[in-house]
C-alpha positions in Angstrom: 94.8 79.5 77.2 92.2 81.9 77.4 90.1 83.3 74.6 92.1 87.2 74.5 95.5 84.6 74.4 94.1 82.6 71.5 92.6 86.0 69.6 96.5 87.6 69.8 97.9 84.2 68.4 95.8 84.1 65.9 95.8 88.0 65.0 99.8 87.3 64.7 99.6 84.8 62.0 96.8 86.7 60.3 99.4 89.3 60.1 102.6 86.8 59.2 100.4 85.2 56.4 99.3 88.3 55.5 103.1 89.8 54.8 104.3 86.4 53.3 101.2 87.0 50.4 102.0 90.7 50.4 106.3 89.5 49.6 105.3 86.5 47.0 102.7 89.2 45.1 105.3 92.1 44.8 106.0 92.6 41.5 108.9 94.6 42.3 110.7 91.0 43.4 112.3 89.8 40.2 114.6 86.5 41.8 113.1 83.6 41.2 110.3 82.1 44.1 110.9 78.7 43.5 112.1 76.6 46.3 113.6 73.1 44.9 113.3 70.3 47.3 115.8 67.5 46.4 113.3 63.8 46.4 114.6 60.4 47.3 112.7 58.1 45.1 113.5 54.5 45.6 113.0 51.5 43.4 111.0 48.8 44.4 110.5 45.7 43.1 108.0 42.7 44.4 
């Protein structure tokens, strides 16, 4: 991969990270941003 390759690649996430901060700042999103992950905790015992 050459250096131009790996400046557009990382120009495109620059730009992806920068529109994912841009959605989760809009004030104008009222639905909740809260993504609930469901945990497996298991027991053990010695």
């Amino acid at each position: 991969m050459t250096t131009t390759e790996k400046i557009a690649n990382a120009k495109k996430r620059i730009d992806e990270l920068e529109r994912l901060i841009k959605y989760w700042n809009d004030s104008d999103h009222d639905e909740q941003k809260i993504v609930n992950f469901t945990r497996n905790i298991e027991n053990k015992y010695a």
